[in-house]
N, C-alpha and C positions, 0 to 999 in steps of 0.2 A: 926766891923761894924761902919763905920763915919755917922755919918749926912749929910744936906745938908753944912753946914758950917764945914763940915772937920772935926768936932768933934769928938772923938772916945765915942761911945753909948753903947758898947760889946765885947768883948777879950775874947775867947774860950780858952781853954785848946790849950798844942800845939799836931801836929798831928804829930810829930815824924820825922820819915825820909822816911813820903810817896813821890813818885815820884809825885801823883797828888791827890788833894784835890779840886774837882771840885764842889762849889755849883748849886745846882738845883732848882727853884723857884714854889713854887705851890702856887697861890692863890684863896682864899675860897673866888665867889663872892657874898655868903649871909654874912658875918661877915668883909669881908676884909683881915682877917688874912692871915697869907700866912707862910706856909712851904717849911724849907727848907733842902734840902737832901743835904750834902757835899759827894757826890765819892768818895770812896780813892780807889787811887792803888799804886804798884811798878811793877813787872813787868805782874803782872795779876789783876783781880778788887777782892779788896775785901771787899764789905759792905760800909755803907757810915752812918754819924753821922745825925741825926735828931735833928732840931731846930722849935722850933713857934717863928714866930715875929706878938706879936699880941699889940696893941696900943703903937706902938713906945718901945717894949721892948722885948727883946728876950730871950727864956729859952731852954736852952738843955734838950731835951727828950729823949734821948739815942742811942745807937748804934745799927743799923740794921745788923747783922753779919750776912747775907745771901749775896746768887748772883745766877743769874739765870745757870744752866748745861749747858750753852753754853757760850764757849768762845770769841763768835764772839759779843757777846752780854752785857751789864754790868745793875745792880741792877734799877739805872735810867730807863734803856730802858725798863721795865716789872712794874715798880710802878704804883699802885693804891691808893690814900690817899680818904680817906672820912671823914667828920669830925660830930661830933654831940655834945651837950651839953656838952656829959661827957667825949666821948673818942674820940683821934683817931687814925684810923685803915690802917694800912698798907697792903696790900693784892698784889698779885702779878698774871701778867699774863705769866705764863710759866708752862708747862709740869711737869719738875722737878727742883728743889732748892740743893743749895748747903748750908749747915749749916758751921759754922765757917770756911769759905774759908780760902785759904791760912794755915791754922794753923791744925785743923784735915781732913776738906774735904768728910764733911758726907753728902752724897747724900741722897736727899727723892724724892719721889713723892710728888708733890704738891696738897694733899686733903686739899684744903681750908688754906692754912699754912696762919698766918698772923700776925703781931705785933699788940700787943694795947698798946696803952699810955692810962692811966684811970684819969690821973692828980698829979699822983705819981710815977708812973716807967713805963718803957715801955718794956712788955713780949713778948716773941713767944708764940704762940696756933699752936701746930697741928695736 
């Protein structure tokens, strides 16, 4: 992440030898903060890395290993992010979820499945 003066502010871990690392911006317009999803894929989506950029400083929140059961579709296009004091929650709107795409490829129904981030790690619930 640069600044306005070109600066470099943040250097993430690298992503490997994904085809595409597309960030996604979400902003909370009570706090300003703003979330962000990076996409990954190669030749299918698989899951995308969670960041906060909250008063000019960014913290990795971990890796969202799902994707929606349709192909025609990727993890971005079904995100729901809601934020509150303590946590925040990833929720998705799709039918059924794919757990560790690309690598095992475990299908569920979607009852409620969702990330928390609590300010310390970011889990699946489902």
């Amino acid at each position: 992440m640069l600044n306005n003066q070109n600066e470099i502010m943040y250097t993430s871990k690298g992503s490997g030898e994904t085809y595409l690392y597309e960030p996604h911006f979400y902003k909370n317009s009570q706090n300003g903060n703003v979330i962000i999803v990076c996409q990954q894929a190669f030749e299918y989506f698989f899951g995308g890395e969670a960041f906060l950029l909250e008063k000019r400083k960014i913290k990795y929140l971990g890796n969202l290993d799902i994707e929606p059961n349709d192909e025609r579709k990727k993890l971005t296009d079904i995100l729901k992010i809601q934020e509150s004091n303590k946590e925040i929650t990833f929720t998705f709107d799709a039918d059924s979820l794919v757990l560790k795409p690309g690598s095992e490829d475990i299908v569920i129904r979607n009852n409620n499945a969702k990330y928390i981030y609590d300010q310390h790690s970011l889990t699946l619930h489902q």
